[in-house]
Legacy VTK file of the C-alpha trace (Angstrom):
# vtk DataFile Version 3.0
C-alpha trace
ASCII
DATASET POLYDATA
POINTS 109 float
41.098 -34.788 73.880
37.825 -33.210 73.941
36.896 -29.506 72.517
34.419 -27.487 72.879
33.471 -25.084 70.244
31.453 -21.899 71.064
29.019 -20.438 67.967
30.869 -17.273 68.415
34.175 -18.540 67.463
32.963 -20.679 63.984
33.898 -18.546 60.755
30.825 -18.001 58.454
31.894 -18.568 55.101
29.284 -17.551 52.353
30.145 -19.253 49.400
28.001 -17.552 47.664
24.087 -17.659 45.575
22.732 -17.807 49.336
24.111 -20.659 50.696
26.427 -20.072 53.474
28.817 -22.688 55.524
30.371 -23.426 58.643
32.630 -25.934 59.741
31.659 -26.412 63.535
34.241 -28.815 64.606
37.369 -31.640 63.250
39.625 -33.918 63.676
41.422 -36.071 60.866
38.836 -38.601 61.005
35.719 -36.416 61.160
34.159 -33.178 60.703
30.483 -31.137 61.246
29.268 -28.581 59.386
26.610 -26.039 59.138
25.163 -24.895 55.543
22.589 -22.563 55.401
20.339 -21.952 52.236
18.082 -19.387 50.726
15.242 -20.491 49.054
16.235 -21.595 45.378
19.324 -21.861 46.437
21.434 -24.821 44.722
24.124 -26.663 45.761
26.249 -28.263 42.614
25.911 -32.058 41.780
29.288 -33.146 42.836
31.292 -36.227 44.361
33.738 -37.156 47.103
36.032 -39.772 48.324
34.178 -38.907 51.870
31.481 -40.445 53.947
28.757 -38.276 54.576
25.245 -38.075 56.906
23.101 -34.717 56.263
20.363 -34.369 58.860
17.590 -31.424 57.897
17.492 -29.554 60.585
15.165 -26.822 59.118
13.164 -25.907 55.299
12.851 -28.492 52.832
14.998 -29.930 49.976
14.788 -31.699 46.904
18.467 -33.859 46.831
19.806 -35.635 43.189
21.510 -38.990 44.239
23.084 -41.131 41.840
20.119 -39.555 39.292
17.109 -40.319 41.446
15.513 -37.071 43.323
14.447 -37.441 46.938
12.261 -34.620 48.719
13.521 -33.698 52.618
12.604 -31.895 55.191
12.936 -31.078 58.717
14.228 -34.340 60.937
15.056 -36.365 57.598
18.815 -37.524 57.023
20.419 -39.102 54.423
24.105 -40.820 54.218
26.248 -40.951 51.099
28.757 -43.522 50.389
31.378 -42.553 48.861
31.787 -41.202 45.423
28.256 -40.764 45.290
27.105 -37.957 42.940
24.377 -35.815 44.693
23.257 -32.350 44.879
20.368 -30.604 46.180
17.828 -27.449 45.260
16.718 -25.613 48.455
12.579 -25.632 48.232
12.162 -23.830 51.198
14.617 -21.663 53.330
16.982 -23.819 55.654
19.583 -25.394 57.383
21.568 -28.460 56.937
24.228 -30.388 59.235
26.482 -32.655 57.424
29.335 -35.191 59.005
31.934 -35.847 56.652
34.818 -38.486 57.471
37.228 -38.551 56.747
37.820 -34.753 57.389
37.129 -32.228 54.192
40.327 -30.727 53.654
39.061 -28.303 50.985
36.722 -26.608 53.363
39.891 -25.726 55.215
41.192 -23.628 52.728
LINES 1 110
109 0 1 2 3 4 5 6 7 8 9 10 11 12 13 14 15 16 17 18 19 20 21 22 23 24 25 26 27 28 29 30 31 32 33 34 35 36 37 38 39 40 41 42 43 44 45 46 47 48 49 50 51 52 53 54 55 56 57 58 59 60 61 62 63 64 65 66 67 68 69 70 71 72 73 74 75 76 77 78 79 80 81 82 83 84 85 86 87 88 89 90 91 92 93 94 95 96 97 98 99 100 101 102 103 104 105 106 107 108
């Protein structure tokens, strides 16, 4: 069954030191989401049991992967296997889309 999900319906969730999320659209098997950061914003080194593909679609960010720092910008993606430890440091203002799969059940909370 197909959905489509209008911007003005998708809860803004700030979660806080200038980042900000939304979770644009899901099913069990898949999910997109919006995060939105402030310059120096951070986003925590953590880990998942989830797939994941970022794609940059604005600013410019310097990502931690498995140790090893990788400078992003606008147009670049990156896909983390799972378990992979990663985090990122917002270096200029921006906005990130990231697929997750399966779902993220704690961004449902």
């Amino acid at each position: 069954m197909s959905t489509v999900i209008k911007k003005d319906e998708v809860l803004l969730e700030n979660i806080g030191e200038g980042v900000t999320r939304k979770v644009l659209t899901y099913s069990d098997n898949i999910m997109l989401v919006e995060i939105c950061f402030e310059t120096n914003s951070i986003g925590a080194l953590h880990s998942h049991p989830h797939e994941q593909c970022t794609y940059v679609l604005s600013g410019k960010f310097e990502f931690t992967i498995k140790g090893e720092r990788h400078i992003v910008e606008k147009g670049d993606s990156i896909y983390f296997s799972t378990n992979d430890e990663h985090g990122t440091l917002c270096l200029e203002k921006g906005v990130l889309v990231d697929v997750f799969t399966p779902k993220r059940d704690d961004f449902l909370k």
